[in-house]
N, C-alpha and C positions, 0 to 999 in steps of 0.2 A: 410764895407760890404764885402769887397773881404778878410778880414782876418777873417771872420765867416766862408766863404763858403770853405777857403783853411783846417782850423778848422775839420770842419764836414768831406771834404775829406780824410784828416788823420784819424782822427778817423773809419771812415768806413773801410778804406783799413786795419787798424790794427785791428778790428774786422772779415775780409775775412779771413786774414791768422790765426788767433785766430784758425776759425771756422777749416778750410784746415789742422789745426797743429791738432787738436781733432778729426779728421775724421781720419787725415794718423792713427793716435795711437790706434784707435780704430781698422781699419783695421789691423796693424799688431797684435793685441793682438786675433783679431778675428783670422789669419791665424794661431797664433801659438799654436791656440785651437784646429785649424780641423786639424792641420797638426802632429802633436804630441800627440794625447790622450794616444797610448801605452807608451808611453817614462815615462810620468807623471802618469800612472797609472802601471807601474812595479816601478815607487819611491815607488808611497803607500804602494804596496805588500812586497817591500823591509822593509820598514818603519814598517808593520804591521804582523808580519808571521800567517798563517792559523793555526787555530787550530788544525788543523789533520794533519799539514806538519811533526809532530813525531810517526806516526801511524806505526807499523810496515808494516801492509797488505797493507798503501799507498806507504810507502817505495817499499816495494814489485814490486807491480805492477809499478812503476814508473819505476825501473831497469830493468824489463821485457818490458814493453814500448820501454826502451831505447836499449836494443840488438835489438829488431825485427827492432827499426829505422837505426841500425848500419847495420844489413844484409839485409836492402830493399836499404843503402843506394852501398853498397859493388858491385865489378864491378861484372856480371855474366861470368862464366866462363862457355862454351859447354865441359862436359867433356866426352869421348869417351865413350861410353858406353859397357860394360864388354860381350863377347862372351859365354854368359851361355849355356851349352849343353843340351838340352832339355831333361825330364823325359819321361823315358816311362812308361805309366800305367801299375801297375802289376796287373794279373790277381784277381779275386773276393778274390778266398782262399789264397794269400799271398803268397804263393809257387807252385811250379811243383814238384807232386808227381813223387815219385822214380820209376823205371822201376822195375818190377820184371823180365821180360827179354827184353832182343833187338833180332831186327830179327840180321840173321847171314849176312856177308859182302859178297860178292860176290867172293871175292879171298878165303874164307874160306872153306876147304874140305867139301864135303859132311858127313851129318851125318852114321856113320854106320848102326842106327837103320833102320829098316824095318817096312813101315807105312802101313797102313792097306789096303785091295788089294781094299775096297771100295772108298775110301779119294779120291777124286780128289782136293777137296781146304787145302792149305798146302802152308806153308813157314818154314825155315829153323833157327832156334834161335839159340842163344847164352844163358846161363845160368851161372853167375858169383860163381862156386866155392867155389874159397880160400875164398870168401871176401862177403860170401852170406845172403842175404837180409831177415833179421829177420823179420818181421814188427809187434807191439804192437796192442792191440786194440786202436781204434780212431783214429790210419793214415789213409795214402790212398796210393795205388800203383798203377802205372800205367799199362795199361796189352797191349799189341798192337796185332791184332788179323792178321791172313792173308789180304795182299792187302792194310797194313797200317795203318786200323781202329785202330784208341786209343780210349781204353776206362777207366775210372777210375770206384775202388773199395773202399769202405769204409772197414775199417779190423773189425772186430768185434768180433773174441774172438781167443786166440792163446791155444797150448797148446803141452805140449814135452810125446811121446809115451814114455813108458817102453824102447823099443830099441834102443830109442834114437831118433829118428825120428821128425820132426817139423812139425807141420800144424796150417796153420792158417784158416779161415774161414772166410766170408763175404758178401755183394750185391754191386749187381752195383750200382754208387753213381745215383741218381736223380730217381731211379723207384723203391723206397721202400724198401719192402725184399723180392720182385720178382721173381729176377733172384741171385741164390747163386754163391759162386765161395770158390773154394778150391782149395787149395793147401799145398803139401806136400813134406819135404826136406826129403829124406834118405841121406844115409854117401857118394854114388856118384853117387846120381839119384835123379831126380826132377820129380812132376805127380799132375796136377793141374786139374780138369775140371771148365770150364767157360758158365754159360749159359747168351743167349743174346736174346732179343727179335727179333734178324733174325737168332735163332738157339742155337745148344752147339758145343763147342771146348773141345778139348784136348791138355796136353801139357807135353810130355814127355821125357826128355833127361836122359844120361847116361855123365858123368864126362865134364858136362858144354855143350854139343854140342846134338841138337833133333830137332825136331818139333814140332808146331803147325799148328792146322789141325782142319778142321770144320767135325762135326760127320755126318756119312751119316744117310737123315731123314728116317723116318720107312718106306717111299715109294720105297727105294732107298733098303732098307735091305728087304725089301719083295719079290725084284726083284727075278726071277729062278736063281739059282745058289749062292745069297749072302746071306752068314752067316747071320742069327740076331741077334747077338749078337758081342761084341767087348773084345775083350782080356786085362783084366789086367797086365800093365806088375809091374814085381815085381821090389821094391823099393832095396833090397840089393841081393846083390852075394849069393848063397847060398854056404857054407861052408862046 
């Protein structure tokens, strides 16, 4: 009786560990299922190549992929940043028209000419000579009037006298065909009139050096005693 029961004891305990040795196995086969799925599933893809892994546009993009991973992976460097001088806007028309004169400089003589006994508004110019200011139709010259005012002219048609003589012809830019302005080179004398909606100018020098001068209005030549009229002066020497 005691060697049945020692029997059966045996037997049980070698089915415990039976059961224990199937459990552990089970367990590690489970663990090295969760713990590895990419391992064994880059064998497969090893094992198995994609059908599009010869595609040129996957190639492509794959090498493309792989710089942007290269430069996001790259250390950043703060690089100084460049001292650029800033632009200045140019004005609308892309250029500054040319002066047809400058006023005269202050250390510069007085002009010879004798300005008309009416004229009280008046400055003293400069007219460049050697080096003088042809201008084509469709430029623009700049005109600067007594007290500073600049104004700009559109040219609009040139043309050379018999004697030699230049004149060009024009309006002020921005008020149509308005206000005219002319101007005329002889061989050592310059004679422009400029009208302006606050009046007309004149402008006439003798070998680079004159004035400009606003014309006195008909109230002013109406006055007792002032001429109405204004004196031409002549463009060449007489001979």
């Amino acid at each position: 009786m005691a060697f049945i029961t020692a029997s059966k004891s045996k037997r049980f305990y070698l089915l415990t560990v039976a059961v224990m040795l199937a459990v552990l196995a089970y367990q590690i086969a489970r663990e090295d299922t969760l713990l590895y799925p990419d391992q064994r599933l880059q064998a497969v893809l090893d094992a198995t190549p994609l059908p599009l892994a010869n595609d040129p546009l996957m190639q492509q993009a794959a090498a493309e992929l792989a710089r942007a991973q290269k430069t996001l992976d790259a250390p950043t460097v703060n690089a100084p940043i460049a001292n650029v001088p800033a632009q200045v806007a140019s004005p609308v028309s892309g250029t500054v028209a040319p002066d047809a004169w400058t006023l005269a400089d202050s250390g510069q003589a007085t002009p010879s000419m004798t300005l008309p006994e009416s004229v009280s508004v008046y400055e003293p110019v400069s007219v460049d000579m050697e080096n003088p200011n042809y201008p084509e139709p469709g430029q623009q010259l700049g005109l600067t009037l007594p007290g500073g005012e600049r104004l700009q002219v559109n040219v609009e048609s040139s043309s050379t006298n018999p004697n030699g003589d230049y004149s060009w012809r024009g309006h002020l830019d921005g008020h149509g065909d308005e206000y005219p302005v002319v101007m005329t080179y002889g061989g050592n004398s310059v004679f422009a009139t400029i009208t302006t909606p606050n009046g007309s100018y004149t402008l006439e020098s003798v070998n680079g050096s004159g004035w400009v001068y606003k014309n006195p209005s008909e109230f002013e030549l109406s006055q007792l005693g002032k001429n109405d009229y204004l004196e031409v002066p002549h463009l060449h020497d007489q001979e």
